[in-house]
Residue frames as qw, qx, qy, qz and C-alpha x, y, z in Angstrom:
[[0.158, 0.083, -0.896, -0.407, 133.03, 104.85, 95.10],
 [0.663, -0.144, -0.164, -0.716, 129.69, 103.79, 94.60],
 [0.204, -0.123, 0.927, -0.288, 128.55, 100.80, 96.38],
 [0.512, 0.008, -0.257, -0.820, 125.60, 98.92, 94.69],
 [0.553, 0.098, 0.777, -0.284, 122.73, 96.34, 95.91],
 [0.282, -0.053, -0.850, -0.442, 121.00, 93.69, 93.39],
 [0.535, 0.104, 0.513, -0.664, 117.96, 92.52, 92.93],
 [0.095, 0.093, -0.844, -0.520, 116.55, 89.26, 90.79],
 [0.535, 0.181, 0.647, -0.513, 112.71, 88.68, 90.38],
 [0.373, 0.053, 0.812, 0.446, 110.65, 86.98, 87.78],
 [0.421, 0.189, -0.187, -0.867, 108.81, 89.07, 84.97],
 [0.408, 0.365, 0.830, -0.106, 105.34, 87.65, 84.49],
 [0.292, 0.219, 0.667, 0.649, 104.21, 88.10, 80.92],
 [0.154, -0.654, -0.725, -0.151, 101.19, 89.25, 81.63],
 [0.261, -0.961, -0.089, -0.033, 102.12, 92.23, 83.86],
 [0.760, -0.253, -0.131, 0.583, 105.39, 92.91, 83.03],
 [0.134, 0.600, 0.059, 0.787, 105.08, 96.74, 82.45],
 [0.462, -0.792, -0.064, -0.394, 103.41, 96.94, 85.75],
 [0.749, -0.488, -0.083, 0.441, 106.19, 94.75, 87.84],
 [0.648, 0.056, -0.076, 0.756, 109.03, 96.95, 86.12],
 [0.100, -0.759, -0.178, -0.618, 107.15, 100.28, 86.77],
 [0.778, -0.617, -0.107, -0.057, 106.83, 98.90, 90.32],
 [0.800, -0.368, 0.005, 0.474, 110.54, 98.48, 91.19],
 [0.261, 0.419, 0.078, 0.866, 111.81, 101.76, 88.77],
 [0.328, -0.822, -0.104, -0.454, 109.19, 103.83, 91.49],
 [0.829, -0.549, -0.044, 0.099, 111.36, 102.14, 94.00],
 [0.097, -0.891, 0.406, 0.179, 114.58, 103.51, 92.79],
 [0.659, -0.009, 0.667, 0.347, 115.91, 99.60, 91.13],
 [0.297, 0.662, -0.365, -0.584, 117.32, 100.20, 87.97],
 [0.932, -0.094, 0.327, -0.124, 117.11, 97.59, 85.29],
 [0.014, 0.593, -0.704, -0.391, 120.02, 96.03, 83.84],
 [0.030, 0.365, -0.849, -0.381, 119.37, 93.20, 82.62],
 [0.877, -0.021, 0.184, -0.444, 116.28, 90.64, 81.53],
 [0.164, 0.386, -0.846, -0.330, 117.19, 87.15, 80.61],
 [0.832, -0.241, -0.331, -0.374, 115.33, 83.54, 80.36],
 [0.514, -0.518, 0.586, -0.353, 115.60, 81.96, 83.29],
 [0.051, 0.358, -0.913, -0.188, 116.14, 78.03, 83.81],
 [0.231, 0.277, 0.931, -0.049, 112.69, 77.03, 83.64],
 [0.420, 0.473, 0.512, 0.581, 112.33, 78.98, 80.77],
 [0.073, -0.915, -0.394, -0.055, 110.34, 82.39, 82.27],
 [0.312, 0.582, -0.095, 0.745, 112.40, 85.68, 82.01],
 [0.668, -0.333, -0.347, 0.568, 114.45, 86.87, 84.72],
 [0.362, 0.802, -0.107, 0.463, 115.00, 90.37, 85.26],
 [0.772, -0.077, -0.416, 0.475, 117.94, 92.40, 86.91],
 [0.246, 0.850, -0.027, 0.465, 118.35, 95.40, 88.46],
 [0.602, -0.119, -0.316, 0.723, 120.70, 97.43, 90.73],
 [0.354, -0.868, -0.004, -0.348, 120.21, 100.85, 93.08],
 [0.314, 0.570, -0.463, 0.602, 122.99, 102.58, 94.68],
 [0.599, -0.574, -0.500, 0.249, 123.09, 101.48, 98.48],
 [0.099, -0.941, -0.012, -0.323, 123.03, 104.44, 100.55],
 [0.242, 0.736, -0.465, 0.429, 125.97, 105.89, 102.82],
 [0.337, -0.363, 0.692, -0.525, 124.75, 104.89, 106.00],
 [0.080, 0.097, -0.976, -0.179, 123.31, 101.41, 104.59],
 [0.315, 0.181, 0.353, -0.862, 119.77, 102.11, 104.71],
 [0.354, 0.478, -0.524, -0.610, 119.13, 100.66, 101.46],
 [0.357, 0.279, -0.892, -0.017, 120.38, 97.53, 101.82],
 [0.121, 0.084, 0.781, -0.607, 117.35, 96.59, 104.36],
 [0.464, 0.531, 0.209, -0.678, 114.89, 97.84, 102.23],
 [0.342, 0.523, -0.646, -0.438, 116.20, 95.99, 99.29],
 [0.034, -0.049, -0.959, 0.279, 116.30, 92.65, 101.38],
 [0.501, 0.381, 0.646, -0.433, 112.36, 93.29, 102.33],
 [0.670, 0.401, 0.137, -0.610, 111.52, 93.87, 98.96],
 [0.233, 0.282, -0.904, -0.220, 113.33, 90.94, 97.40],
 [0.131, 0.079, 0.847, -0.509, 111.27, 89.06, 100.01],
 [0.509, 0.458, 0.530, -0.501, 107.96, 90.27, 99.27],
 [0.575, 0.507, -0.386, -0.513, 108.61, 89.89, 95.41],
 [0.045, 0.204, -0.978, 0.018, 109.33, 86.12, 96.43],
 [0.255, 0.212, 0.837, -0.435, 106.66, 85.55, 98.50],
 [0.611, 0.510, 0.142, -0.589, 104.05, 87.15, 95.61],
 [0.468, 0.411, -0.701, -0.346, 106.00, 85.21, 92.68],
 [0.161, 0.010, -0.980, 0.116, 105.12, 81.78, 94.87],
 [0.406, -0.318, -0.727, -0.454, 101.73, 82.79, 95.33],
 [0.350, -0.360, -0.705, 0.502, 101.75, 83.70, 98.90],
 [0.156, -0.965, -0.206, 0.045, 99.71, 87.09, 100.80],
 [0.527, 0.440, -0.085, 0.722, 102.22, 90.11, 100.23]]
């Protein structure tokens, strides 16, 4: 059975062909966009975690550094 990791970051209008290019090169499929609760669109995606959980580390840092650049911080 497949085993899959998530991932939620916000699409900025302005560059949202380049963020979703950016995480599809990274293997994150997207599933889903919505608005978010302070109004800015949300997207979703998922990527199969690997056998020996390799994935799931690499998912975690880049959640992280897609925080730290959505708040404005040094990536």
């Amino acid at each position: 059975m497949t085993t899959w990791e998530y991932l939620t970051t916000p699409l900025l209008i302005h560059n949202t062909a380049a963020i979703l290019n950016n995480w599809g090169k990274q293997g994150w499929e997207l599933v889903q966009v919505v608005q978010g609760p302070e109004g800015g669109l949300v997207a979703y995606f998922k990527r199969a975690v690997s056998a020996d959980g390799a994935g799931n580390a690499a998912g975690l840092a880049a959640a992280e550094q897609a925080s730290r650049q959505f708040e404005g911080g040094a990536a």
